[in-house]
C-alpha positions as CSV (number, residue, x, y, z in Angstrom):
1,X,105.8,129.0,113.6
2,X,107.2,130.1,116.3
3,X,106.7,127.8,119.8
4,X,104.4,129.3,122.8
5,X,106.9,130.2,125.6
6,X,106.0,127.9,128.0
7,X,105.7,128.8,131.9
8,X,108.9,128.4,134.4
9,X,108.8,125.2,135.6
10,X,108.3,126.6,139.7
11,X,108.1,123.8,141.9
12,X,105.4,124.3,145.0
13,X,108.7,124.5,147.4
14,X,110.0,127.7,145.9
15,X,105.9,129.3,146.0
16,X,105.0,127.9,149.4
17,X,106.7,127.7,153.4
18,X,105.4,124.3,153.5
19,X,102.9,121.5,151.9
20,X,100.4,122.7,154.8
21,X,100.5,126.2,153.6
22,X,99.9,125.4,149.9
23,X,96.8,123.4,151.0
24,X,95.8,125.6,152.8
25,X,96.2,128.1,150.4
26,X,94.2,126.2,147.7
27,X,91.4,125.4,150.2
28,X,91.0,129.0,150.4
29,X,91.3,130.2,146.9
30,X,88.9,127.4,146.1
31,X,86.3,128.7,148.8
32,X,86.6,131.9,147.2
33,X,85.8,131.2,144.1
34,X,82.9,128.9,145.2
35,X,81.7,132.1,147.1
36,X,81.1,134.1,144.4
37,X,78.8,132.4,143.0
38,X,76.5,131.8,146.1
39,X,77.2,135.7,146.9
40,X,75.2,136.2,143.6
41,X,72.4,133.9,144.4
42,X,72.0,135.8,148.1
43,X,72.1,139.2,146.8
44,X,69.4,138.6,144.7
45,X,67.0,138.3,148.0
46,X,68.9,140.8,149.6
47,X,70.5,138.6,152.2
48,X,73.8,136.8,152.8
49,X,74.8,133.2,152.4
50,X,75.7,133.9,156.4
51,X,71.7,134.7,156.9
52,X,70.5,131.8,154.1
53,X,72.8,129.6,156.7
54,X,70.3,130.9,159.7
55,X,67.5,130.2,158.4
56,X,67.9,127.2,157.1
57,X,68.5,126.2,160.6
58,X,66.0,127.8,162.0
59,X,63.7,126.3,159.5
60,X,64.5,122.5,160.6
61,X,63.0,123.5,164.0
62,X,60.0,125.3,163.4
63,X,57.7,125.6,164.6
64,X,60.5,125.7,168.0
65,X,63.2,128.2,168.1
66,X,66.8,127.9,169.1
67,X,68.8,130.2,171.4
68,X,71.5,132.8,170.0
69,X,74.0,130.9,171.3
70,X,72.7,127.4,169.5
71,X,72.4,128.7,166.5
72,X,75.8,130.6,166.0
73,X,77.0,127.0,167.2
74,X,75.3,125.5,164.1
75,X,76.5,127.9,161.2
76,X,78.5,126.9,159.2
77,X,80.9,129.6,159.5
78,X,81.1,131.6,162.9
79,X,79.2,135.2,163.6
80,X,81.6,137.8,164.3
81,X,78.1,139.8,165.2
82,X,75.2,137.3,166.2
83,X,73.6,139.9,167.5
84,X,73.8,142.2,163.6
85,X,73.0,139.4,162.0
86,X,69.3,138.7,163.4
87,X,68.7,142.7,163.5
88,X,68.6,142.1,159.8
89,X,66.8,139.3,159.3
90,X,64.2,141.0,162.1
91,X,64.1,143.9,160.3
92,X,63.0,142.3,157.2
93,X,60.4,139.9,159.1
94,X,62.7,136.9,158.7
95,X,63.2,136.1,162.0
96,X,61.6,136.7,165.8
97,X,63.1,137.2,168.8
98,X,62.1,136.5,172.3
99,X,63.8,136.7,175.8
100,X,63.3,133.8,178.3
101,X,61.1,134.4,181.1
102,X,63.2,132.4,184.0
103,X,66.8,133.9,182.2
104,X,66.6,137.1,180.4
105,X,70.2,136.8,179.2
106,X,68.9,133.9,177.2
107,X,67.4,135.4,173.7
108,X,65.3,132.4,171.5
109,X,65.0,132.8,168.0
110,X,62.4,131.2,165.5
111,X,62.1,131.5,162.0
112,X,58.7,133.8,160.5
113,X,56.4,132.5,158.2
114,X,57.7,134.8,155.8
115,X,61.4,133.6,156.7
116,X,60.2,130.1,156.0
117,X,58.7,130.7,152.7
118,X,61.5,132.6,151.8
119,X,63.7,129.7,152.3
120,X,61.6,127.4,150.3
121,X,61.8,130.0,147.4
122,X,65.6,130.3,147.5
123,X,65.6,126.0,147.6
124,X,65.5,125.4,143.6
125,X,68.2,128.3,142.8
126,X,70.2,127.2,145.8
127,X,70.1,123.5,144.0
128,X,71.7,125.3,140.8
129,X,74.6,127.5,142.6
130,X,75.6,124.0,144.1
131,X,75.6,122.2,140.6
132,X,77.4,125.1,138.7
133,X,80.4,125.3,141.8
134,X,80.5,121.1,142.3
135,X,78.4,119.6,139.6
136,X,81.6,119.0,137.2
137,X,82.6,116.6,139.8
138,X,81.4,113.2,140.1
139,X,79.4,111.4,143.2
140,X,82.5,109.2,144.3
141,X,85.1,112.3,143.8
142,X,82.9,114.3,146.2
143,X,82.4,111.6,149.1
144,X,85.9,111.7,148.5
145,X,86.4,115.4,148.7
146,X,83.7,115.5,151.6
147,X,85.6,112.9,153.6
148,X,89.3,114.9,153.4
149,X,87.9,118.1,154.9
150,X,85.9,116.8,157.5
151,X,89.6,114.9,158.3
152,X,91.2,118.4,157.6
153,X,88.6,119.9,160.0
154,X,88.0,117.4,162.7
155,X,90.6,118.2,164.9
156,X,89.6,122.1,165.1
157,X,86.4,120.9,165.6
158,X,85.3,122.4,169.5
159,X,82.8,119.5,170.8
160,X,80.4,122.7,171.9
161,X,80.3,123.5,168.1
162,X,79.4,120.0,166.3
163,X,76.3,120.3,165.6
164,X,73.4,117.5,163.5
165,X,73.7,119.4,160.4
166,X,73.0,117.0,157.7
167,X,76.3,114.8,156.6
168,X,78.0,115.5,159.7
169,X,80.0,112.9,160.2
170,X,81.6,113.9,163.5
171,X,78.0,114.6,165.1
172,X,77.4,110.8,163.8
173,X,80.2,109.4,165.5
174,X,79.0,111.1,168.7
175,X,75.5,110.2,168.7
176,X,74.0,113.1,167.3
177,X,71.2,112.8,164.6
């Protein structure tokens, strides 16, 4: 029987500029491939995890609403078009939008009735997509995991942006609940 050829042994200096870089690069790669599987979850109510990530916030203050501005602070990943964004989720009765009276540059958003319920209806699948990308991992290894990439994070972390998402550390230190 004739041995498996076994892979070059490559060390991570010859693949990567730097440590950094090969973090970096598996942070990504990992996101990726975590993506995919919410991507599926989404599509299947004909929205994006970036529009899921809106209402959910917008859902922990109805029956109030948030300005643009406040809520593109609080997603987890930053709108390129705020603005595209909620003419989706408006078109499909998601979301409403109202100008300020006293500032009319100022746009509030709330989250519809329909908007809500659709979040509550996305809550059990949403449950599974986390459990098939994480659940292989135990509870300490992910405090563990959460930990390192709000240390990763922090420092790129703009004090305008840290919001009281749940398990924010950084918005505990400061005060924010």
């Amino acid at each position: 029987m004739t041995p498996a050829p076994s892979r070059p042994n490559r060390s991570s200096s010859l693949l990567f500029d730097s440590v950094e870089q090969e973090a970096y690069l598996q942070l990504w790669r990992t996101y990726d491939r975590l993506r995919e599987i919410d991507e599926r979850v989404f599509q299947k109510y004909g929205i994006t995890a970036q529009q899921y990530n809106a209402l959910r916030i917008l859902r922990s203050v109805r029956p109030g609403a948030l300005s643009t501005s406040a809520l593109g602070a609080r997603l987890v990943s930053r709108a390129a078009d705020m603005t595209r964004l909620l003419d989706k989720l408006e078109e499909q009765g998601f979301v409403a939008r109202k100008r300020c009276a006293e500032n009319r540059r100022v746009v509030s958003v709330s989250i519809t009735a329909t908007g809500a319920t659709l979040v509550s209806k996305l809550a059990a699948d949403v449950r599974r997509c986390g459990q098939e990308q994480l659940g292989h991992l135990d509870g300490k290894t992910l405090r563990t995991l959460i930990k390192l990439l709000e240390r990763a994070r922090d420092p790129h972390e703009a004090d305008a942006a840290v919001d009281a998402w749940p398990g924010n550390q950084r918005s505990r230190r400061r005060g924010v609940r």
